[in-house]
C-alpha positions as CSV (number, residue, x, y, z in Angstrom):
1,X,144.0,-96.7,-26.3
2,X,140.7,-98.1,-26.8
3,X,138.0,-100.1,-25.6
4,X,135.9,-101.9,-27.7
5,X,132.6,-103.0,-26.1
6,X,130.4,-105.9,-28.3
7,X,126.9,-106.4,-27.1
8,X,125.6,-109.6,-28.7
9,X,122.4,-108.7,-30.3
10,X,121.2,-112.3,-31.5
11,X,120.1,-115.4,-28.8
12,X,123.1,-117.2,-27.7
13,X,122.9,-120.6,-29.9
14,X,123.8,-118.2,-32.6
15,X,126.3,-116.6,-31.1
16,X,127.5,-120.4,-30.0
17,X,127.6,-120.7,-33.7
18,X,129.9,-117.8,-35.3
19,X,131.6,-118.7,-32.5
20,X,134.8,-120.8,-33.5
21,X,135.0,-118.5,-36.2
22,X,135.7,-115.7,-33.9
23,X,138.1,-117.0,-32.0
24,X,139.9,-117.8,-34.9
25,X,139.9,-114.0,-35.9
26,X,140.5,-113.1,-32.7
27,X,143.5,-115.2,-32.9
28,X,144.9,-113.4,-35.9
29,X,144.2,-110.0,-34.3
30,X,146.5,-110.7,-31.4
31,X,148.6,-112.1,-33.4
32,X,149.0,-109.0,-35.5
33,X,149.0,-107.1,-32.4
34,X,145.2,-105.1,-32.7
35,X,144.3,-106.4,-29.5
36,X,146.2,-107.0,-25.9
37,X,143.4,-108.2,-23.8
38,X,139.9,-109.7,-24.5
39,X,137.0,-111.5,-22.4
40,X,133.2,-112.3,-21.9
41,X,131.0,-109.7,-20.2
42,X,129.4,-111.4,-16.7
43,X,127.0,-112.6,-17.4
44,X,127.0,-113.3,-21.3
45,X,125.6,-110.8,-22.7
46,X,129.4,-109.4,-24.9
47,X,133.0,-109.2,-24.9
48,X,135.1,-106.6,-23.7
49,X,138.2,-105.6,-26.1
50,X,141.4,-103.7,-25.1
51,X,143.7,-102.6,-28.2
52,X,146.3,-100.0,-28.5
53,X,146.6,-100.1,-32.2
54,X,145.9,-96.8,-34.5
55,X,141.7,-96.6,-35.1
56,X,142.3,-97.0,-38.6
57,X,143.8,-100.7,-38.5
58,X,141.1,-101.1,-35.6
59,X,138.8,-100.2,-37.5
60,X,140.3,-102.5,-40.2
61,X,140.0,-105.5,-37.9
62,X,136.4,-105.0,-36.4
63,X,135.0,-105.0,-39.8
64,X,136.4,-108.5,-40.5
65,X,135.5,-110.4,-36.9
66,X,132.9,-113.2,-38.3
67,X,130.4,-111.6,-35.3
68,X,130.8,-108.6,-37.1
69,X,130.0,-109.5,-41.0
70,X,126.7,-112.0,-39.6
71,X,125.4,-109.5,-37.3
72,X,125.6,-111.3,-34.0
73,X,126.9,-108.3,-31.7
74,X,126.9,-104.2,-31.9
75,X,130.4,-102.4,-31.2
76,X,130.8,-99.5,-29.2
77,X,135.0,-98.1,-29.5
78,X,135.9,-95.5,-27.0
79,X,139.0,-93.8,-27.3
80,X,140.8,-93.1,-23.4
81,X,144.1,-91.9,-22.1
82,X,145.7,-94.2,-19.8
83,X,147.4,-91.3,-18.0
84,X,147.5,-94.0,-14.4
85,X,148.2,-97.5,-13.8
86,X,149.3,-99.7,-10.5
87,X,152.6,-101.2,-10.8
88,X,153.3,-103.4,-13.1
89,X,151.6,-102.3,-15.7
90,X,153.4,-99.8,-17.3
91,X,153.2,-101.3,-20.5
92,X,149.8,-99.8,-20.6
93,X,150.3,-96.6,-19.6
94,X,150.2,-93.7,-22.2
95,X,153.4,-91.3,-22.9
């Protein structure tokens, strides 16, 4: 599983506007099953990213988020074993 950490690197009306655009390609990635959980650091200053898909089509997806190709955040993946979780969230859990 892994943990993508963005750290928006520009001021925030430029993040404002790439935006739309990435939550549209956020959208797909979901969609295509890259990513199970995403949100805004507190306070503003990122996005956390939670996806259980192999590196490679990770990797595949980061490359193409529109913060990404206009240089509006850094990424930081880290790779962790999910060897414990509370109940009801199994799903999560690592074999």
């Amino acid at each position: 599983m892994y943990v993508v950490s963005l750290t928006y690197k520009v001021p925030e009306e430029i993040v404002e506007f790439h935006l739309s655009a990435h939550v549209a390609w956020l959208q797909d990635a979901f969609d295509s099953g890259v990513f199970m959980v995403a949100g805004r650091k507190i306070p503003r200053t990122g996005a956390l990213l939670l996806s259980n898909a192999d590196r490679s089509d990770l990797d595949a997806a980061l490359v193409k988020d529109p913060f990404y190709v206009n240089g509006v955040a850094d990424y930081d993946v880290e790779e962790f074993h999910a060897s414990r979780v509370a109940p009801g969230y199994e799903n999560l859990q690592d074999s």
